[in-house]
C-alpha positions in Angstrom: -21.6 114.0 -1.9 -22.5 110.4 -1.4 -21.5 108.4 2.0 -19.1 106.1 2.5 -21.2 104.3 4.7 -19.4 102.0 6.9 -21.8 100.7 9.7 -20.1 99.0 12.9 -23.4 96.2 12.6 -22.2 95.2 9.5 -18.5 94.9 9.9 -17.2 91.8 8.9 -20.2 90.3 7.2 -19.7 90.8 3.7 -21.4 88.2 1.6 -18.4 86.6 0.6 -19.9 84.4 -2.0 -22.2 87.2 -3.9 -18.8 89.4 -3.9 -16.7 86.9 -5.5 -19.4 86.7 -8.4 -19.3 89.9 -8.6 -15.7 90.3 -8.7 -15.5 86.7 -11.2 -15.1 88.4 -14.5 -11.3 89.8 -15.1 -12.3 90.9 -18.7 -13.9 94.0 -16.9 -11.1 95.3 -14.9 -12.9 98.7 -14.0 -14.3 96.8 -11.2 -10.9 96.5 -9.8 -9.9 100.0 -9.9 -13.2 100.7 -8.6 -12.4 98.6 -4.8 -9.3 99.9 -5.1 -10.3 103.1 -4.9 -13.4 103.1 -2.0 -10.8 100.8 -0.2 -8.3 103.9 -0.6 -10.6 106.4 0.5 -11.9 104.7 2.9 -8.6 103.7 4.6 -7.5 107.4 4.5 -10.0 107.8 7.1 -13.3 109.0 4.3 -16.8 109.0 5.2 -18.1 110.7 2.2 -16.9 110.8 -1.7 -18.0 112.3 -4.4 -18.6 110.7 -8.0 -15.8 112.4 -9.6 -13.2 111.5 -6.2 -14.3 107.8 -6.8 -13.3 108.3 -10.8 -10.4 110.5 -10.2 -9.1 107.6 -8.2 -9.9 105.4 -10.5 -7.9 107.0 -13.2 -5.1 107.4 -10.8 -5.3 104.0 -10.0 -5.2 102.8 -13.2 -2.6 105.5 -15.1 0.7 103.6 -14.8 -1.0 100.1 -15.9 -2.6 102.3 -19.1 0.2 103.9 -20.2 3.7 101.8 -19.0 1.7 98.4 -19.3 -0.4 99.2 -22.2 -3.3 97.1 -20.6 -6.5 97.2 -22.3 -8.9 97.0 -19.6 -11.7 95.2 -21.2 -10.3 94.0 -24.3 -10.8 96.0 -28.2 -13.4 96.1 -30.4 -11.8 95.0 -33.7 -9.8 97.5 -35.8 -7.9 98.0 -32.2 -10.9 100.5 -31.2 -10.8 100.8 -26.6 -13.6 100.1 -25.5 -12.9 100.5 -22.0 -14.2 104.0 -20.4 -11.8 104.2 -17.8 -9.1 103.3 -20.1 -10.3 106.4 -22.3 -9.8 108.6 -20.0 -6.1 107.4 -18.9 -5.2 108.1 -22.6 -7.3 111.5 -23.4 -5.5 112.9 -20.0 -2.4 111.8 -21.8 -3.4 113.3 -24.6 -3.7 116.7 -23.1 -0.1 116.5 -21.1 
């Protein structure tokens, strides 16, 4: 189990510019569900996650957005082919309901 770790010394110094670059390109929404989901965790009072909590979030996260929305999370590979991992395993759960 890896650690949340959320140090007191380093509250609310976040390097504000390297984030946003980080965060820049929208045509990789997996980054998206991914904050969403430590920020979840962590706001339910976590200090540790696991890999698979982190992605189960994830695919929680990004479920309705999949499947009502029909959002391609980083675009298609011609011939309509997903590309997107998380967006993979939104529709292979499906799948298997």
């Amino acid at each position: 189990m890896a650690d949340l770790l959320i140090n007191e010394k380093y509250y609310n110094t976040l390097y504000i510019e390297g984030f946003s670059r980080m965060m820049k390109d929208p045509s990789f929404c997996y980054k998206f569900y991914w904050l969403e989901a430590i920020v979840q965790l962590i706001s339910e009072g976590r200090t540790q996650a696991t890999y698979e909590e982190i992605i189960n979030e994830m695919i929680k996260n990004a479920w309705y957005s999949v499947l009502e929305f029909h959002l391609h999370l980083s675009g298609l590979f011609g011939e309509e082919v997903i590309k997107d991992n998380l967006e993979k395993a939104v529709l292979r759960l499906w799948n298997l309901v």
